[in-house]
C-alpha positions in Angstrom: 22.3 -4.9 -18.3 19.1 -4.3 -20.7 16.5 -6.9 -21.0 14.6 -7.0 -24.5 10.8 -7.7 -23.9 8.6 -8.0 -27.4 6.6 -4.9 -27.7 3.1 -7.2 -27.7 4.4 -8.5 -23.8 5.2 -5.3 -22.6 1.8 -3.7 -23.5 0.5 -7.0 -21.8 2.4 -6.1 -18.5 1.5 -2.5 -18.6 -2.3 -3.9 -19.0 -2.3 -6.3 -16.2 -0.1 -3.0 -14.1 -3.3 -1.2 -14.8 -5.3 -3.4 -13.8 -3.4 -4.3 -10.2 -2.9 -0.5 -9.7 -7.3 -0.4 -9.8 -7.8 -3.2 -7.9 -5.6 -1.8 -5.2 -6.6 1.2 -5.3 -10.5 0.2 -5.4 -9.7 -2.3 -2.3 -8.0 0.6 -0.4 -10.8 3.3 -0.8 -14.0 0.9 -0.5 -12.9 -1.5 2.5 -12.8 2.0 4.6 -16.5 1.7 4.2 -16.8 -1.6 4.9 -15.2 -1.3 8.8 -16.6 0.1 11.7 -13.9 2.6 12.0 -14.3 6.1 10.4 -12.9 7.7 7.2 -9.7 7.9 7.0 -7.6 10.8 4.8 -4.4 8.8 5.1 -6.1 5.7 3.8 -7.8 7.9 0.5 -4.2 9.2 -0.5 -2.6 5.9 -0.2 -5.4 4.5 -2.8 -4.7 7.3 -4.6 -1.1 7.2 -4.3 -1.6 3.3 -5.9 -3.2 4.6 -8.6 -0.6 6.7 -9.9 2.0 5.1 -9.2 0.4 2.4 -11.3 -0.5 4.6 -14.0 2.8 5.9 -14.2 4.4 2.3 -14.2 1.8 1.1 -17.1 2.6 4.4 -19.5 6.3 3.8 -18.9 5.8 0.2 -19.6 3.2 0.6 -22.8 5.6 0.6 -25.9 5.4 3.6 -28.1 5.1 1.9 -31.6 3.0 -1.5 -31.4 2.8 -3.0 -35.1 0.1 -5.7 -34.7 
């Protein structure tokens, strides 16, 4: 089953992916700074794992010809 999504809404998902995929990963690396524990390594590669995964997720999702 294949859903049809207009090119101008799937470049608006893979936007708003982006941006979820920063937030994340922003709220993730900086609230480790923010508590009274030390740094964490596991806590840095899960932010960075967000990120790509979210990058990844917003290229799939970006269509590759947009006719405005």
């Amino acid at each position: 089953m294949s859903i049809k999504i207009s090119p101008g809404l799937r470049k608006l998902y893979a936007e708003k992916v982006l941006e979820l995929a920063n937030i994340g990963a922003g709220a993730t690396l900086f609230s480790q700074f923010l508590t009274e524990k030390g740094f964490s390594w596991l806590s840095t590669f899960v932010g960075f794992g967000i990120i790509i995964v979210g990058y990844v997720v917003s290229y799939l999702l970006y269509p590759k010809r947009l006719k405005l």
